[in-house]
Each structure stands twice: as structure tokens, then as C-alpha cells.
C-alpha beads as a LAMMPS data file, in Angstrom:
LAMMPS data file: protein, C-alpha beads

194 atoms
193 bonds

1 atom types
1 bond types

-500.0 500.0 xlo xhi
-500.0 500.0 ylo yhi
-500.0 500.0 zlo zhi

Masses

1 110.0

Atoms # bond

1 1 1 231.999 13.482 -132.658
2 1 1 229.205 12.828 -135.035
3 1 1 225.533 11.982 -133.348
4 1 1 223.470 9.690 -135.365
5 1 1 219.482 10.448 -136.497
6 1 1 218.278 8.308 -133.792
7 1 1 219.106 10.678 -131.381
8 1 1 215.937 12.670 -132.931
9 1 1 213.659 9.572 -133.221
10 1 1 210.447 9.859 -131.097
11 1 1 210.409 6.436 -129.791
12 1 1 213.417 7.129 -127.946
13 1 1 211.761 9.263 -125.786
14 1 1 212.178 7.318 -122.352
15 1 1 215.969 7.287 -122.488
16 1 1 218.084 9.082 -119.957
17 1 1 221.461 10.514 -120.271
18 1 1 224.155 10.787 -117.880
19 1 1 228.001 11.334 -117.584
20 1 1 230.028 8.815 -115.650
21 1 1 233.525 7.202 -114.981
22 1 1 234.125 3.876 -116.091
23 1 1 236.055 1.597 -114.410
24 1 1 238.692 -0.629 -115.824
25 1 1 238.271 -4.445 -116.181
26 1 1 240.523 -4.707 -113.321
27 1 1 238.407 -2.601 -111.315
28 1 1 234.958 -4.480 -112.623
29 1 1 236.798 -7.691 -111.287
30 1 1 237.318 -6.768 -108.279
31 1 1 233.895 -4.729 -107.453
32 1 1 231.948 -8.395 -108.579
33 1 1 234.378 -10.500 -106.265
34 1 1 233.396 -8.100 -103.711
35 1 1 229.548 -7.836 -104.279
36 1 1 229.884 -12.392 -104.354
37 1 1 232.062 -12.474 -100.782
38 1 1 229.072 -10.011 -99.370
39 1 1 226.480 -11.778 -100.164
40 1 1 227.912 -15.030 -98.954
41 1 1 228.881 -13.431 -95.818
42 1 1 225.373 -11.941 -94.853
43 1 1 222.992 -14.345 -96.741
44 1 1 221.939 -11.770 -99.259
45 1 1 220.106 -12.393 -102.660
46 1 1 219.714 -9.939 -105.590
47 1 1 220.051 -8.989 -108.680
48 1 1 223.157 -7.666 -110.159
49 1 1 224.067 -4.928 -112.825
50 1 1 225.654 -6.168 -115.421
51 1 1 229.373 -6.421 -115.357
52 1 1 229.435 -3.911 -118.945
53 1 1 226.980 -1.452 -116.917
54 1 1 229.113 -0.932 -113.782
55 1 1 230.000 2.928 -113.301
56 1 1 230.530 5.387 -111.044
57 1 1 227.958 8.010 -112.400
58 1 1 229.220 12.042 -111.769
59 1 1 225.875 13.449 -113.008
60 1 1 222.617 12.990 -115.747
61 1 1 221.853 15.228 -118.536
62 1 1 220.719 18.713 -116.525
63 1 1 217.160 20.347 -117.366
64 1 1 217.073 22.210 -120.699
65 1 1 216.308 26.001 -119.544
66 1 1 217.448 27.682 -122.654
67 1 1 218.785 25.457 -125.158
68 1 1 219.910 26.542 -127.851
69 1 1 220.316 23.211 -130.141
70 1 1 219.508 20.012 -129.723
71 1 1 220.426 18.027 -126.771
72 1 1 223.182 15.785 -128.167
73 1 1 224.870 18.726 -129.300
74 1 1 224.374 20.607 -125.973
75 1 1 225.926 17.316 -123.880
76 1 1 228.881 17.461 -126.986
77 1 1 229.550 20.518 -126.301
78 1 1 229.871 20.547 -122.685
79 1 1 231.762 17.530 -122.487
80 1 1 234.711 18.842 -124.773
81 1 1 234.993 22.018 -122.641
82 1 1 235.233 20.049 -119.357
83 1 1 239.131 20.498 -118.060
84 1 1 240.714 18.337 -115.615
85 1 1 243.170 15.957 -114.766
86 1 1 243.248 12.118 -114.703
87 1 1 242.778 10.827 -111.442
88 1 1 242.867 7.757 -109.069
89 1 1 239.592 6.633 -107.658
90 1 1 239.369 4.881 -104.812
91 1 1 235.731 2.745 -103.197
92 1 1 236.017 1.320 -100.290
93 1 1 233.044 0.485 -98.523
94 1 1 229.133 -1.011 -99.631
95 1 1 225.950 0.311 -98.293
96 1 1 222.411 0.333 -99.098
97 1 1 220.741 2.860 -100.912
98 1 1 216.727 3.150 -100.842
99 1 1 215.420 2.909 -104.324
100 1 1 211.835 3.371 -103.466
101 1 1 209.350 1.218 -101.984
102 1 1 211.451 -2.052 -100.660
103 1 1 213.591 -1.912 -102.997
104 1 1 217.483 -1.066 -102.237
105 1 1 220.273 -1.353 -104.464
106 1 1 224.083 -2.693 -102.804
107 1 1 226.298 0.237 -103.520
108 1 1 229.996 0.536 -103.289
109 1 1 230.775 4.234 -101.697
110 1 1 234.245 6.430 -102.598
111 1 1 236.367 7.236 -99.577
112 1 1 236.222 10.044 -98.229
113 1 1 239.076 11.883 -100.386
114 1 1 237.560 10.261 -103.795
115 1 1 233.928 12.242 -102.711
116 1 1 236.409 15.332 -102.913
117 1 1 237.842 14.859 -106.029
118 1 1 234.799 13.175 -107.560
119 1 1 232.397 15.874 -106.436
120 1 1 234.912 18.665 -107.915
121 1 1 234.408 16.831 -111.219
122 1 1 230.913 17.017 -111.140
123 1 1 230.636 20.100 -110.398
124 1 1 232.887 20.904 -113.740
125 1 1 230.456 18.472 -115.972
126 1 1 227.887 20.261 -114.272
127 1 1 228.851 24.044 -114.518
128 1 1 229.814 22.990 -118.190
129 1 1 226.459 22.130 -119.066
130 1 1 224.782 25.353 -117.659
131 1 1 226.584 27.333 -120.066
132 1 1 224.901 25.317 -122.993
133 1 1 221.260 25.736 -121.398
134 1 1 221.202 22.547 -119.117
135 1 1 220.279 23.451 -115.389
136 1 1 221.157 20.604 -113.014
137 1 1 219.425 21.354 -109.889
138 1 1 221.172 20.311 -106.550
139 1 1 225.122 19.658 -108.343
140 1 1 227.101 20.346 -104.674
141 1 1 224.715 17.552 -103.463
142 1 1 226.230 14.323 -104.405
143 1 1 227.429 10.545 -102.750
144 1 1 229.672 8.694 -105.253
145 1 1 228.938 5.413 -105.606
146 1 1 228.908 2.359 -107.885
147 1 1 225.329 0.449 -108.043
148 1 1 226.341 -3.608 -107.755
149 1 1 223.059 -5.414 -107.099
150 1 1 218.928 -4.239 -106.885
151 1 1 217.386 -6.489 -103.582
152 1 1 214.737 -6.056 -101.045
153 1 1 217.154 -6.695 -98.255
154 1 1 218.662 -3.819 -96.812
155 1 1 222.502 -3.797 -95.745
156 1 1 222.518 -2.684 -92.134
157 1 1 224.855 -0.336 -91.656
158 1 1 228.005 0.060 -94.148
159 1 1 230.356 -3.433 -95.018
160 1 1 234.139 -1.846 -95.209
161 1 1 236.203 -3.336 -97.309
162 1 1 238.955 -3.926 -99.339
163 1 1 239.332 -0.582 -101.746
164 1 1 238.563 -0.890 -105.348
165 1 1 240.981 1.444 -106.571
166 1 1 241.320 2.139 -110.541
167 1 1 242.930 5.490 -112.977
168 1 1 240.652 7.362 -114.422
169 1 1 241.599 9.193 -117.704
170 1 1 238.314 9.961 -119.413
171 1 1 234.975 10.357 -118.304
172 1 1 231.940 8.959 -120.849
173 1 1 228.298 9.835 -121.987
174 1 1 225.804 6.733 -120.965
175 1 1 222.661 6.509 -122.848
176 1 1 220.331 4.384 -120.758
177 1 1 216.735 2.880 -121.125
178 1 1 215.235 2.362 -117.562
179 1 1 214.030 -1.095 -116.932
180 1 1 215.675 -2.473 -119.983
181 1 1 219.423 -2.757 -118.772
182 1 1 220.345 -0.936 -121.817
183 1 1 223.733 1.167 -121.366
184 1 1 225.520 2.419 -124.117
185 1 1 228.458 4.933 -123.887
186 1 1 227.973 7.437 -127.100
187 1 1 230.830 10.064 -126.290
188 1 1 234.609 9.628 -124.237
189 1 1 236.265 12.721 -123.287
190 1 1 239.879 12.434 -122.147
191 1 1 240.455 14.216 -118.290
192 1 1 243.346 16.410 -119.225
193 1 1 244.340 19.581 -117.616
194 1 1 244.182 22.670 -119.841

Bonds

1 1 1 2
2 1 2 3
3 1 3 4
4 1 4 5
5 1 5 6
6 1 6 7
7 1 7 8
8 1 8 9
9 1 9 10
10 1 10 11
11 1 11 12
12 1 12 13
13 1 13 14
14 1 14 15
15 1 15 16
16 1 16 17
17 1 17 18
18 1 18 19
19 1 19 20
20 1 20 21
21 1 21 22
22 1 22 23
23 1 23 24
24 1 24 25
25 1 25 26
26 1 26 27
27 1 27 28
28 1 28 29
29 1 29 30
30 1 30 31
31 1 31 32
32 1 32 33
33 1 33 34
34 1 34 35
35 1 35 36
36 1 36 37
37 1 37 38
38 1 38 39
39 1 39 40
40 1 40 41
41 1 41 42
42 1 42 43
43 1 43 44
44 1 44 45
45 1 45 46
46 1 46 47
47 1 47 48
48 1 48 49
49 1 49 50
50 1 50 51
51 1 51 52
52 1 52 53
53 1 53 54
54 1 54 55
55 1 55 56
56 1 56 57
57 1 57 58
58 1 58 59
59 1 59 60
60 1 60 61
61 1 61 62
62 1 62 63
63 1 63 64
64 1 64 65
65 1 65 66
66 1 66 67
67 1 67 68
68 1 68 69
69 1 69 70
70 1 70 71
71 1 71 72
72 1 72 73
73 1 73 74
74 1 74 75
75 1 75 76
76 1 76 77
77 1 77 78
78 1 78 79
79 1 79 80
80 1 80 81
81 1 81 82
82 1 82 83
83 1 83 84
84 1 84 85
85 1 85 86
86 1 86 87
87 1 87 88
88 1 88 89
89 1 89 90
90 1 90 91
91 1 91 92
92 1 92 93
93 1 93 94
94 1 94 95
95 1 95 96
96 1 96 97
97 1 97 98
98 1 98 99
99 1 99 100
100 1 100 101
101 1 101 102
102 1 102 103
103 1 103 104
104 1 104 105
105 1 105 106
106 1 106 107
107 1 107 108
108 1 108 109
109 1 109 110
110 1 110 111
111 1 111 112
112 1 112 113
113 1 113 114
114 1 114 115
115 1 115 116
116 1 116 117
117 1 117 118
118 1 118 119
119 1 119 120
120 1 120 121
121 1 121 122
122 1 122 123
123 1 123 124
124 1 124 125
125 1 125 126
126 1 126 127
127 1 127 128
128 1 128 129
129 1 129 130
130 1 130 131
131 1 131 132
132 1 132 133
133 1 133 134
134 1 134 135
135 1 135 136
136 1 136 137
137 1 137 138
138 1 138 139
139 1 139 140
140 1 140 141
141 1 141 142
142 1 142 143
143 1 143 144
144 1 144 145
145 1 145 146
146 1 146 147
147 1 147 148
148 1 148 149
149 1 149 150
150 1 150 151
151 1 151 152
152 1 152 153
153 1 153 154
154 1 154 155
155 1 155 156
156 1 156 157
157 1 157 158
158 1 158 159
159 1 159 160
160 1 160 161
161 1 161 162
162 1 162 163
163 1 163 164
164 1 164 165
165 1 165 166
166 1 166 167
167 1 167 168
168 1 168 169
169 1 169 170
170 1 170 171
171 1 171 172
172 1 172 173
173 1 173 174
174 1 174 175
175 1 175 176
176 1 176 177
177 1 177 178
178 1 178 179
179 1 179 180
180 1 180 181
181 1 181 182
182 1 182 183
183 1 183 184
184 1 184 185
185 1 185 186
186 1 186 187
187 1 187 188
188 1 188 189
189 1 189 190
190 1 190 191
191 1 191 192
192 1 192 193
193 1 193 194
């Protein structure tokens, strides 16, 4: 996979990078239809994330230590030497999550067995990044979720519902600017066993 020259331009600066699962447009469907019935139900307002920005993120770009090469090659190269197989994700339950301040974003959270299999990825994204120079501090730690909504108003508790369930055979590099909404996937990288 070929990076473009803006990945070196200075004005880009304030861009993060991450690795995440996307979900189908099945999936995205059914996560929104969810997110409208909850905040009918409880007389919620908020702010959505776009329908094209819904993912379930694994982990971001780790903390160059000893890089070797440029960070777009780095993330590359970790990516392609990520093994594992496709697998069925399951989310099955919202909850708030504390942004900072008063602000909380709606969040749908795996089941239990998705947190498994999900945090087994990361750890593989993540371990495959420390070998090109990236340190991600705190990988074991880790609460998959899907971010549907930024509001002041706090969930109480956890809303169960019916699972979002989708097959996930590739997992993608997200170029985002914060504030600006801006997601844009620059690498895919199927989830095959070796």
C-alpha cells in the first residue's frame, strides 16, 4: 500500500491514528435504530457520530520509542504482520462513558465473549506495533465499545438490548482530526489466520 506526501505535511500535525473494526451497513442500521429507540425511551438529546464514522476502535497509533521510519510506514508494517481469523462481533448493551467535564458519549458495549476475542486482537495490533518502535502503554486494559452520540446527560446505569451482531473480516487504519468529524480509513488488512 502506497502512502501519499501528505502524510509528511506539517499542517497535519493534529491528526490521530488508530486501528479499528468496521461494521457492516447492516450493523450501522441497526446500532442508529438502537441509539433513536433510547433516546425516545429516556428523553435523551445529543449529538450523534456520523453514520460513516461508526467503529468499534481496537487501539490508536502507540508512542514512537524507537522508530525506525516514518510513521505511516511503521502502522503499514504492523498491520500486514497482524494474523488472525475473521470473527463475529457481538454489542449488546449502551452505557455512558465520561468524556471529561459533563460531557458523556452513549456507547454500545461488546458482550462479554466479544471483550475476549476483541481484546486478543488488540493485543496482536498492539504487540505488532512494538516490534516497529510504537509503545502502546496500558494494551491488556481495554472496554470495547462503539461511540453513538456526545450529550451532557448521563445514562444511569447500562440499557441492555437487542445485540448488534456483524462478521468481521478485516480490520482498518482511521485517520482522524479531533473536533472536525473527519474519519478516513487509509489502510484494510484482511483477518486471516496464518
Amino acid at each position: 500500500m502506497a502512502y501519499s506526501s501528505a502524510w509528511n505535511d506539517p499542517q497535519r500535525d493534529n491528526e490521530n491514528f488508530f486501528f479499528a473494526l468496521e461494521p457492516d451497513l447492516d450493523a450501522r442500521a441497526g446500532m442508529v435504530d438502537r441509539l433513536d429507540r433510547l433516546l425516545r425511551e429516556r428523553g435523551l438529546t445529543g449529538r450523534p457520530v456520523k453514520f460513516c464514522n461508526l467503529h468499534a476502535a481496537l487501539c490508536a497509533a502507540g508512542r514512537a520509542e524507537r522508530l525506525r521510519e516514518p510513521l505511516p510506514q511503521a502502522l503499514q508494517r504492523a498491520a500486514e504482520s497482524v494474523r488472525g481469523a475473521a470473527i463475529g462481533v457481538e454489542f449488546d448493551r449502551i452505557a455512558s462513558l465520561r468524556l471529561g467535564g459533563s460531557q458523556h458519549v452513549l456507547a454500545l458495549r461488546a458482550s462479554p465473549e466479544s471483550q475476549s476475542v476483541l481484546r486478543f486482537l488488540r493485543l496482536a495490533v498492539a504487540g505488532a506495533q512494538y516490534a516497529q518502535g510504537l509503545y502502546l502503554p496500558g494494551a491488556s486494559r481495554f472496554d470495547a465499545h462503539v461511540s453513538l452520540c456526545h450529550t451532557s446527560q448521563p445514562l444511569a446505569g447500562e440499557a441492555v438490548l437487542e445485540p448488534v451482531r456483524w462478521h468481521a473480516q478485516e480490520f482498518v487504519l482511521i485517520r482522524s482530526v479531533p473536533g472536525r468529524g473527519v474519519h478516513e480509513v487509509i489502510g484494510r488488512w484482511p483477518l486471516r489466520a496464518s
